[in-house]
N, CA, C and O atoms as a GROMACS GRO file, in nm:
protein
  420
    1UNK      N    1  -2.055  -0.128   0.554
    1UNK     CA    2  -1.950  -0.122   0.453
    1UNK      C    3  -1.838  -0.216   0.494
    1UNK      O    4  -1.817  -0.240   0.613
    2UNK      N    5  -1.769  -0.267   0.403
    2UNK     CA    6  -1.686  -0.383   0.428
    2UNK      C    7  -1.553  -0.310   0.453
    2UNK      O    8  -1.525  -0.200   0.406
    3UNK      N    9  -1.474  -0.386   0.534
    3UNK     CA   10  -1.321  -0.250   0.509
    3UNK      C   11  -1.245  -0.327   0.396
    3UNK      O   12  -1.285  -0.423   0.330
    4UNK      N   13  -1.158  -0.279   0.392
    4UNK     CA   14  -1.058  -0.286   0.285
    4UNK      C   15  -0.994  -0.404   0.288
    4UNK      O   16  -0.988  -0.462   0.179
    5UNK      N   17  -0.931  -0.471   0.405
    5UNK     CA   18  -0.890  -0.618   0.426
    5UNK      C   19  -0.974  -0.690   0.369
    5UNK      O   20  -0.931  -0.769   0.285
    6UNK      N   21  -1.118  -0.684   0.397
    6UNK     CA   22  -1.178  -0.770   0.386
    6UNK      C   23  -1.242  -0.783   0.182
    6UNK      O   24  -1.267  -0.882   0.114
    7UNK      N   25  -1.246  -0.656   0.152
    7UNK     CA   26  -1.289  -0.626  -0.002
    7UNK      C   27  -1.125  -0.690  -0.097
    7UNK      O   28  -1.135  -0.748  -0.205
    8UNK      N   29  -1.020  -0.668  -0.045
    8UNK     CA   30  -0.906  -0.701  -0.104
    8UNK      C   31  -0.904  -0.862  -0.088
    8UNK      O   32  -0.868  -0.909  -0.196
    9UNK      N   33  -0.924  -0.945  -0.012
    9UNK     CA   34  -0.932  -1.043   0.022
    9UNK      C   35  -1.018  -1.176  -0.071
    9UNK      O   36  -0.990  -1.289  -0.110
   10UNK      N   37  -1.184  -1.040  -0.080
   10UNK     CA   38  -1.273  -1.129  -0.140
   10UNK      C   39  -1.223  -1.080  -0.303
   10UNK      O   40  -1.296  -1.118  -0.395
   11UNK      N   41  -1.150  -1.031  -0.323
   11UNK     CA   42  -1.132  -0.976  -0.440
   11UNK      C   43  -0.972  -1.108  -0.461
   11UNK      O   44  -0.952  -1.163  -0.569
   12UNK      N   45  -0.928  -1.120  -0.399
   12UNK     CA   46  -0.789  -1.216  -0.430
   12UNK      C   47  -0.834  -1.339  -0.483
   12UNK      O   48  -0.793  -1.387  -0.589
   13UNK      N   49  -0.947  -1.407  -0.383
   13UNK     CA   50  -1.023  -1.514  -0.413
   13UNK      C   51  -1.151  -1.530  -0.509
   13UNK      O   52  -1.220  -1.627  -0.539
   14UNK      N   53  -1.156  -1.387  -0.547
   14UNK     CA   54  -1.263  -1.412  -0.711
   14UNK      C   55  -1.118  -1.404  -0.770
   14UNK      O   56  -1.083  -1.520  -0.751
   15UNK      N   57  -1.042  -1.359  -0.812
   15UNK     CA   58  -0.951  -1.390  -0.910
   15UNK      C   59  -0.863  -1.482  -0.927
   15UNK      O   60  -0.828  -1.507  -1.042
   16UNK      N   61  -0.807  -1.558  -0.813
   16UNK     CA   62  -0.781  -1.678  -0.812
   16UNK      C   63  -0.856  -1.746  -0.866
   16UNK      O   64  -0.810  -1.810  -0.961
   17UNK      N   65  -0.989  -1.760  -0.836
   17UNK     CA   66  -1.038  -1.864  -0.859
   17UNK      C   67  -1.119  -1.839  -1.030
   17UNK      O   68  -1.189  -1.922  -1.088
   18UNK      N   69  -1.084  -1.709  -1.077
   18UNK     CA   70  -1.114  -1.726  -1.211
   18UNK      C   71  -1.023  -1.775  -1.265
   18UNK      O   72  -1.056  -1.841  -1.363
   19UNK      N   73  -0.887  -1.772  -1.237
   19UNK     CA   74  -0.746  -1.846  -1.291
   19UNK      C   75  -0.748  -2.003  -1.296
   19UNK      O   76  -0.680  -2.068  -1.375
   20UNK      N   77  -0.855  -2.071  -1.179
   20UNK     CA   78  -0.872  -2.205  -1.151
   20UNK      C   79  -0.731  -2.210  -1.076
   20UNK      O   80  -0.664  -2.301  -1.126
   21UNK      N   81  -0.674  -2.157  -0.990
   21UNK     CA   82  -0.623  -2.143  -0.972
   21UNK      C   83  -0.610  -2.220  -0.790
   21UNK      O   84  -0.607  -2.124  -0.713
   22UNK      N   85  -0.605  -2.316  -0.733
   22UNK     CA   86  -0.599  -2.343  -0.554
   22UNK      C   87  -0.539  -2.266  -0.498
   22UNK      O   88  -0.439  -2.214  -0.547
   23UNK      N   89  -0.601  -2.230  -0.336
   23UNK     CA   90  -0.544  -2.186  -0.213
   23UNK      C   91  -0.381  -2.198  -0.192
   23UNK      O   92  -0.294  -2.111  -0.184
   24UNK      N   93  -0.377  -2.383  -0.185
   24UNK     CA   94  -0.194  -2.426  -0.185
   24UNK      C   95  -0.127  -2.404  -0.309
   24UNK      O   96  -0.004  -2.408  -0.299
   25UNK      N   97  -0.191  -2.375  -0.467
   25UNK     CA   98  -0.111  -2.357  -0.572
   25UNK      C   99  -0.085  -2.206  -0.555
   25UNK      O  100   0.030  -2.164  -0.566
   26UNK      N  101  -0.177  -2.131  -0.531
   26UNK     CA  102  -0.122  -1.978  -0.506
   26UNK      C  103  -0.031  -1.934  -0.405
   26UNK      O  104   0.065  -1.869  -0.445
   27UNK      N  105  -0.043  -1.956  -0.289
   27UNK     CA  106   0.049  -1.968  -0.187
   27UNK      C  107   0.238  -2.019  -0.194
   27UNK      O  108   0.344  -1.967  -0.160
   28UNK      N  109   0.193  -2.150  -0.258
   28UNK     CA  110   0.296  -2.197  -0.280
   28UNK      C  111   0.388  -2.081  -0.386
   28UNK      O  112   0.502  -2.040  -0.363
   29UNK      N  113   0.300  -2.043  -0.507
   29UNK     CA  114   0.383  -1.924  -0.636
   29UNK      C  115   0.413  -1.827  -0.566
   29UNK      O  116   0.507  -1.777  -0.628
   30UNK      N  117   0.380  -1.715  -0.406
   30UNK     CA  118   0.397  -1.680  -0.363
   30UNK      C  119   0.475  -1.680  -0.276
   30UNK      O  120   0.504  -1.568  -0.232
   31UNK      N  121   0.522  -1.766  -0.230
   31UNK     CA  122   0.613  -1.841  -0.160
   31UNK      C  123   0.592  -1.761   0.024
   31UNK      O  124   0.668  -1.695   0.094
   32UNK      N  125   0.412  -1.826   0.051
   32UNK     CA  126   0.388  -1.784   0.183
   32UNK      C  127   0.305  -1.930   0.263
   32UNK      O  128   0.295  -2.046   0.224
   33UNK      N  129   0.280  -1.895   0.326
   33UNK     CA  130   0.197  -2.031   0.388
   33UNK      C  131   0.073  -2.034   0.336
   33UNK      O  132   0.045  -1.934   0.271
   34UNK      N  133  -0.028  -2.137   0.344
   34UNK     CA  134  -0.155  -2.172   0.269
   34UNK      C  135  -0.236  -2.084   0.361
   34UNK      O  136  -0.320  -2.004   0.319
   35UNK      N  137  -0.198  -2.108   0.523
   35UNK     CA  138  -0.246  -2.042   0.646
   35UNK      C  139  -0.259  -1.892   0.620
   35UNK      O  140  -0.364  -1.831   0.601
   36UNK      N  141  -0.134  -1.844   0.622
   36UNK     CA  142  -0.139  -1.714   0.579
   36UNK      C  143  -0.224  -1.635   0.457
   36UNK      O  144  -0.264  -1.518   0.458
   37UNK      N  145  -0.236  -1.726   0.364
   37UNK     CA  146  -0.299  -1.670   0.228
   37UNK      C  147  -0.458  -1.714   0.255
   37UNK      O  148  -0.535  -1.653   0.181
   38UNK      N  149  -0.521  -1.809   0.348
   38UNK     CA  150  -0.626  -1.818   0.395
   38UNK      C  151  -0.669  -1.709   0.455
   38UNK      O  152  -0.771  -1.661   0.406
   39UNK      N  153  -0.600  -1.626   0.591
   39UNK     CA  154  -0.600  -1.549   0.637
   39UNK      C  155  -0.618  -1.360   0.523
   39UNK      O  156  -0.700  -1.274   0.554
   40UNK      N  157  -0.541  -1.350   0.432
   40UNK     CA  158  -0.578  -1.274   0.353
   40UNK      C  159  -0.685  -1.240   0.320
   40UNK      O  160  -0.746  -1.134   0.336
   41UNK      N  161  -0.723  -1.372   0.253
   41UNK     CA  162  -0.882  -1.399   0.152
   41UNK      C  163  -1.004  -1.402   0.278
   41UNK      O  164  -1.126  -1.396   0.260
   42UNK      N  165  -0.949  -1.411   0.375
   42UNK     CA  166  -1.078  -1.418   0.458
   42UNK      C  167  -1.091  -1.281   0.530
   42UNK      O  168  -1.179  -1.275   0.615
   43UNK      N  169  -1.001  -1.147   0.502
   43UNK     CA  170  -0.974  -1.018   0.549
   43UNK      C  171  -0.915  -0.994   0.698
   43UNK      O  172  -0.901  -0.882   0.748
   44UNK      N  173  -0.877  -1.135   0.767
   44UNK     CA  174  -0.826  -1.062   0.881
   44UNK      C  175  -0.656  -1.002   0.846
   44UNK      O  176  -0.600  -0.918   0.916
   45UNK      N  177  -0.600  -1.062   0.736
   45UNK     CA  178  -0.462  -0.973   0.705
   45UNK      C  179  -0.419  -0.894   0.590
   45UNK      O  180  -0.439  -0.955   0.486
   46UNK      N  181  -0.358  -0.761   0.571
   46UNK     CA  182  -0.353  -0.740   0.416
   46UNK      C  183  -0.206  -0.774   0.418
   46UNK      O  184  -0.105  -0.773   0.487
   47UNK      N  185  -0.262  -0.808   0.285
   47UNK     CA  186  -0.108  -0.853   0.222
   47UNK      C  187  -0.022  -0.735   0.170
   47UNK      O  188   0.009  -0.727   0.052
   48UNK      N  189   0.005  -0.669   0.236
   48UNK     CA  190   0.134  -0.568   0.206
   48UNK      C  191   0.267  -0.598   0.124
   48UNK      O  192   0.310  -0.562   0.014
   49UNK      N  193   0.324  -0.693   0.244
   49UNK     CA  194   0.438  -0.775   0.160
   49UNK      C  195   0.451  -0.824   0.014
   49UNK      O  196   0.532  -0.812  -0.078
   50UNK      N  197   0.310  -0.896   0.041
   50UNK     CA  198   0.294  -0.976  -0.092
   50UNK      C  199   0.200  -0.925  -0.209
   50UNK      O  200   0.161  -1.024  -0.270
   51UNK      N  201   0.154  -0.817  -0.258
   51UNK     CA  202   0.051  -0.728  -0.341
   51UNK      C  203   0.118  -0.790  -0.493
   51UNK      O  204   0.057  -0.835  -0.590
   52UNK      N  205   0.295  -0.768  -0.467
   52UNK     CA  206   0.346  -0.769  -0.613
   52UNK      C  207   0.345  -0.914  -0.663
   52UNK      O  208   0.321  -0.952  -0.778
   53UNK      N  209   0.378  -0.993  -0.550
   53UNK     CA  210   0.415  -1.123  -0.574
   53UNK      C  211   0.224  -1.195  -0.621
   53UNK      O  212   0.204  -1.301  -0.681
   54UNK      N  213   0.159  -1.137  -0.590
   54UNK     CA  214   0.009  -1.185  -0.583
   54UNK      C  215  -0.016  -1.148  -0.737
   54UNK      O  216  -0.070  -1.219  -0.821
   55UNK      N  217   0.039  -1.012  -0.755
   55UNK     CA  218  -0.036  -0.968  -0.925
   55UNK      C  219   0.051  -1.056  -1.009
   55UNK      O  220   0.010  -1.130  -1.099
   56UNK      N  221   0.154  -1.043  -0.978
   56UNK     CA  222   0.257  -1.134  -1.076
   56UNK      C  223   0.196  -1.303  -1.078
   56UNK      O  224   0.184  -1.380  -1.174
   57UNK      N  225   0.175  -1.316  -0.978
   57UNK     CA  226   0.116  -1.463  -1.004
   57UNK      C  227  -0.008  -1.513  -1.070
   57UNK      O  228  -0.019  -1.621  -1.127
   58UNK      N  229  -0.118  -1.404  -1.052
   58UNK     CA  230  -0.237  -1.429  -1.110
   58UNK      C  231  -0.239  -1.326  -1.235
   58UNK      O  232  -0.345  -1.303  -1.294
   59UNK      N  233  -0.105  -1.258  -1.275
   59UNK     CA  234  -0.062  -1.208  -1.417
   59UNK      C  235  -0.193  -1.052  -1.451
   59UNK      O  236  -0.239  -0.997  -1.551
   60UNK      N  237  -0.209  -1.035  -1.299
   60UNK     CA  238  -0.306  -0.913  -1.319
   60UNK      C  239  -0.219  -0.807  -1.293
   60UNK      O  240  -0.102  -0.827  -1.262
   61UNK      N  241  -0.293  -0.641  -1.310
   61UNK     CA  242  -0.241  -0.504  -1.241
   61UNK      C  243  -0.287  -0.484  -1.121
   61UNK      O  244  -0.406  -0.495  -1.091
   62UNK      N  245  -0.179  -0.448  -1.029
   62UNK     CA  246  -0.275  -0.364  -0.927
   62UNK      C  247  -0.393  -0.288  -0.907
   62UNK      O  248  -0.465  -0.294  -0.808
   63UNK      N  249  -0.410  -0.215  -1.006
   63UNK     CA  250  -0.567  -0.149  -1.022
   63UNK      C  251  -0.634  -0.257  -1.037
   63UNK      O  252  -0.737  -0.244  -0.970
   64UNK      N  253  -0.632  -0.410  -1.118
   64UNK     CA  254  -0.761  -0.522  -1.144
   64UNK      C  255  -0.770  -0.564  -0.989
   64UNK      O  256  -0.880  -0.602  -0.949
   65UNK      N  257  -0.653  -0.558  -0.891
   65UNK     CA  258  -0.622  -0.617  -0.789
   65UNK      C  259  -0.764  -0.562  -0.712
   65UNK      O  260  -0.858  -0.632  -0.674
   66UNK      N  261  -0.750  -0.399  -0.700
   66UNK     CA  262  -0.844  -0.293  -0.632
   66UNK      C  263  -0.951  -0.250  -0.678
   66UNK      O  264  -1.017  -0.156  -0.634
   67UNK      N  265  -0.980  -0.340  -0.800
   67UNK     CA  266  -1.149  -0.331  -0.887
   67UNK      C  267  -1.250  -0.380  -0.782
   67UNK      O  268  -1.284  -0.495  -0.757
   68UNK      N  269  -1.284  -0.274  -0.734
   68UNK     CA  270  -1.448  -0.308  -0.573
   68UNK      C  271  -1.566  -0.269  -0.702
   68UNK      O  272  -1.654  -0.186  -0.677
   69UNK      N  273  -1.560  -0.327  -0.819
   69UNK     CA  274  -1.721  -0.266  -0.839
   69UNK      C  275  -1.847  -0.303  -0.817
   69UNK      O  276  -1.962  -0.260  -0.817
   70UNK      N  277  -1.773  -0.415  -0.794
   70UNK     CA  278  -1.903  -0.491  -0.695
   70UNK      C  279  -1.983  -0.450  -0.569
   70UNK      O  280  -2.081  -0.493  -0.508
   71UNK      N  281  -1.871  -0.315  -0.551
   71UNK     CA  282  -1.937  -0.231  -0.446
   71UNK      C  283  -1.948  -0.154  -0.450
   71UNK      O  284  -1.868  -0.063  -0.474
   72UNK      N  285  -2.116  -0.152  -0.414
   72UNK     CA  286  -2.186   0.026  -0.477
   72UNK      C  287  -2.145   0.154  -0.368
   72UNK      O  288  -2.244   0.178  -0.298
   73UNK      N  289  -2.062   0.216  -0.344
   73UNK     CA  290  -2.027   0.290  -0.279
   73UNK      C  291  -2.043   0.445  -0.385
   73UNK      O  292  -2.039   0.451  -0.508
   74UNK      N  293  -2.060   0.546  -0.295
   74UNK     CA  294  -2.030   0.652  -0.365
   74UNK      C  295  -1.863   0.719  -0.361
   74UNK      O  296  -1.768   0.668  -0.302
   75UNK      N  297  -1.864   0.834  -0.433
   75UNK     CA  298  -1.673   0.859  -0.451
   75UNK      C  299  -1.681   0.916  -0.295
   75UNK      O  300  -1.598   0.889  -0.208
   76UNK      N  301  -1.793   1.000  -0.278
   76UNK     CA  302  -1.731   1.058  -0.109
   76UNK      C  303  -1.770   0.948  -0.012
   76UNK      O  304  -1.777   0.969   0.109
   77UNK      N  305  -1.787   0.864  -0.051
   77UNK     CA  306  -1.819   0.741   0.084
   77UNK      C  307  -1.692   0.690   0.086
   77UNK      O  308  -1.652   0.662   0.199
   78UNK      N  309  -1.582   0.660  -0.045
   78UNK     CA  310  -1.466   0.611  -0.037
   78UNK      C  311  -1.376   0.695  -0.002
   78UNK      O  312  -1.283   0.650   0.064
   79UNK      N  313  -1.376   0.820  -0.031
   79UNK     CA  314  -1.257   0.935  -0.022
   79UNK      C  315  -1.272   0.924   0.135
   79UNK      O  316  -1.168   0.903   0.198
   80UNK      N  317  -1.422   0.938   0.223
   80UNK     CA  318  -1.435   0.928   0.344
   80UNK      C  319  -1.373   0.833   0.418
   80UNK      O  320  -1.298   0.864   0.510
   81UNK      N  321  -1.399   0.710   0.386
   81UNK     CA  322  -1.378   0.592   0.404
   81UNK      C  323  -1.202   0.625   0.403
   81UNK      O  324  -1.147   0.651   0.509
   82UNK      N  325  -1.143   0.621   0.306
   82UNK     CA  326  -0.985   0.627   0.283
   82UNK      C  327  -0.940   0.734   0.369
   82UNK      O  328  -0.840   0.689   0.425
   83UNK      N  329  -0.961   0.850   0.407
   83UNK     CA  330  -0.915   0.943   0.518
   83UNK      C  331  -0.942   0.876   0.617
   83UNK      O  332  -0.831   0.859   0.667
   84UNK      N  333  -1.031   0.814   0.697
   84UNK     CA  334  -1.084   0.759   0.826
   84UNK      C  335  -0.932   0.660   0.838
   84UNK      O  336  -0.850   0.668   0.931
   85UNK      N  337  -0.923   0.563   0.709
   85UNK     CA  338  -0.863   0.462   0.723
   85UNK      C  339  -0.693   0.498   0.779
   85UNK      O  340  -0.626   0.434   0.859
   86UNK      N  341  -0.666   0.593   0.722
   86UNK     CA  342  -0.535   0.633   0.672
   86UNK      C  343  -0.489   0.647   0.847
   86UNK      O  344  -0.416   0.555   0.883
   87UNK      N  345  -0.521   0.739   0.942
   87UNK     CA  346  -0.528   0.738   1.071
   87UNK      C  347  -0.433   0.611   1.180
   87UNK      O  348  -0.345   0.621   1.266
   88UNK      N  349  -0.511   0.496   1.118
   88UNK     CA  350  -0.507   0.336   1.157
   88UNK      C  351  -0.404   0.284   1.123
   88UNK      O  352  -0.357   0.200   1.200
   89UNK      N  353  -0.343   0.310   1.013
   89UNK     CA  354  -0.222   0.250   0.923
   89UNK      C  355  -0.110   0.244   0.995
   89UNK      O  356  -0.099   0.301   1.104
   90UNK      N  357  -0.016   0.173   0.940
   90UNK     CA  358   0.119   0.202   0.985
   90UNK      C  359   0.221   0.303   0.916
   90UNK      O  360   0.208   0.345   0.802
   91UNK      N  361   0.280   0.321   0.966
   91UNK     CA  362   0.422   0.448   0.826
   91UNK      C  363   0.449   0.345   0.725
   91UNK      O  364   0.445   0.380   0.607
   92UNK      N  365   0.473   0.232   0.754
   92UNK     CA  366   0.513   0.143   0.615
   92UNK      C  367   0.384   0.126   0.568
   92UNK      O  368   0.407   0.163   0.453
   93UNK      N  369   0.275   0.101   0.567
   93UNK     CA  370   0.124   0.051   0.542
   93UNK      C  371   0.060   0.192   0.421
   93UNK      O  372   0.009   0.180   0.310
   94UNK      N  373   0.095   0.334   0.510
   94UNK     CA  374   0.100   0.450   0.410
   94UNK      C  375   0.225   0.478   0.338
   94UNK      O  376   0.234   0.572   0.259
   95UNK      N  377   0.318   0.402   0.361
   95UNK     CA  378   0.406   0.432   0.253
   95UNK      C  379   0.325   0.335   0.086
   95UNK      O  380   0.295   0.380  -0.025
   96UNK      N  381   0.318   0.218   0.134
   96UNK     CA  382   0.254   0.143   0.028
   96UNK      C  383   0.141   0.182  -0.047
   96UNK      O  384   0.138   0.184  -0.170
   97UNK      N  385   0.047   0.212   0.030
   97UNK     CA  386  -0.066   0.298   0.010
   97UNK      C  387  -0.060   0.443  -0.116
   97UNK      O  388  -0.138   0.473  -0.207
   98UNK      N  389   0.061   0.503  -0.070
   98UNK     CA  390   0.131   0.621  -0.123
   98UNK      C  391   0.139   0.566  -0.290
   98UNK      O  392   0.066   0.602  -0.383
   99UNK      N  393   0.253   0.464  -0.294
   99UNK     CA  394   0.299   0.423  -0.370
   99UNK      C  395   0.202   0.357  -0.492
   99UNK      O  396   0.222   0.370  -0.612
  100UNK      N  397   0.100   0.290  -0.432
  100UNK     CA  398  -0.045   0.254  -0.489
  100UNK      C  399  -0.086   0.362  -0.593
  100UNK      O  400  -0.087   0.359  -0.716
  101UNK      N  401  -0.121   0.463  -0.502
  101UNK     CA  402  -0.208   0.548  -0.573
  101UNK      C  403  -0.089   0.649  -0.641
  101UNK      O  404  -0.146   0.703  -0.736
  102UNK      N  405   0.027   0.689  -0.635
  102UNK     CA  406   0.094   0.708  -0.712
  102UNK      C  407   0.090   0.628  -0.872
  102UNK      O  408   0.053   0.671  -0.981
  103UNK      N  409   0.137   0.514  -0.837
  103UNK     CA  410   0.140   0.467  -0.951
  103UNK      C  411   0.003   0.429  -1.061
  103UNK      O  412  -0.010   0.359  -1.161
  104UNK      N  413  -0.088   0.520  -0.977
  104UNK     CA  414  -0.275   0.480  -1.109
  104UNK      C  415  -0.241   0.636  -1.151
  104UNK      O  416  -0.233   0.658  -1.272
  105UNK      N  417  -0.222   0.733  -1.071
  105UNK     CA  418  -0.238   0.860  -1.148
  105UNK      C  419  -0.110   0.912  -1.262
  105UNK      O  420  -0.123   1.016  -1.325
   0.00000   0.00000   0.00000
């Protein structure tokens, strides 16, 4: 199973790139390094900071942001998966997290 860095990541770079959208043109609307936004899309970083500045730029919602349906998981493999994860996080990392899933329900 892929973790979450890495599913958010490949998920930034299918939607970028349905926008036709470049690495340095997104980065740049974001106003982060090309390095850094490489680093995203390739899952070694999540973009915490930048989630809002990312939807606003590629003019999506956060939920299109977190559309994995490309991955066949079951609901208790994710609910599992998301408790395991939660552990690992930081207090700001579950505050965001919080705030996430607040705002779908």
């Amino acid at each position: 199973m892929n973790n979450i860095k890495e599913l958010l990541g490949l998920r930034i770079k299918e939607l970028r790139k349905q926008k036709g959208i470049t690495q340095e043109k997104l980065a740049e609307m974001i106003n982060i390094d090309q390095r850094n936004l490489s680093n995203i899309e390739c899952g070694v970083t999540f973009p915490s900071k930048s989630l809002g500045e990312i939807t606003r730029a590629l003019n999506i919602s956060l939920r299109d942001l977190f559309d994995f349906d490309h991955v066949n998981l079951t609901s208790k493999e994710m609910k599992t998966f998301i408790q395991n994860s939660l552990e690992n996080l930081s207090d700001y990392d579950i505050k965001v997290i919080y705030r996430l899933i607040k705002s779908m329900i």
